[in-house]
C-alpha angles and dihedrals in degrees: 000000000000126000113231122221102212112226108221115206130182103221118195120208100349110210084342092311116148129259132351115322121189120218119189099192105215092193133002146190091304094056105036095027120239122014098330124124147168122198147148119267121209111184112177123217118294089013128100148167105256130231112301138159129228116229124178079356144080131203133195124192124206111187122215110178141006126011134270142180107251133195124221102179087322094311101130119216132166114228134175136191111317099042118100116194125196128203114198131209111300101022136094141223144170134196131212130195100233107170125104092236134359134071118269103225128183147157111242117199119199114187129164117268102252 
């Protein structure tokens, strides 16, 4: 068993997003190998990771807690805690805070396409 220090990092304008974003990676590259990483989102109201693609990634998205307008290529949806999105190899997304009050918080899961 080993016991894993999280590594918290403010993150601006995230893929042009807007405002300050805070991601508490859970596990890393040295953990997962290569590029890959799972960590804890935190978006704040009225901030958001702007529209970016996956290549030679994926990333999947569970929310916890607040809601939040979410991308997928351009396609707008709003989701809340319980859905879980996923975004392949090739393709983009992007994920807004839209709610008045109340943190938007999420796990986000980046793996290596098979």
């Amino acid at each position: 068993m080993a016991i894993i220090e999280s590594n918290i990092v403010k993150a601006k304008n995230k893929a042009n997003g807007k405002g300050e974003i805070t991601i508490q990676h859970i596990l890393g590259a040295n953990e997962l190998g290569g590029n890959d990483m799972f960590a804890k989102v935190t978006i704040p109201p009225g901030c958001s990771i702007g529209y970016h693609e996956h290549h030679g990634n994926t990333e999947t998205y569970h929310i916890l807690q607040g809601e939040a307008l979410y991308s997928d290529n351009g396609k707008e949806m709003k989701i809340s805690a319980g859905t879980t999105t996923f975004c392949p190899d090739g393709e983009g997304h992007s994920i807004e805070n839209c709610a008045a009050e109340g943190d938007l918080v999420f796990t986000a899961l980046i793996t290596k396409s098979l």
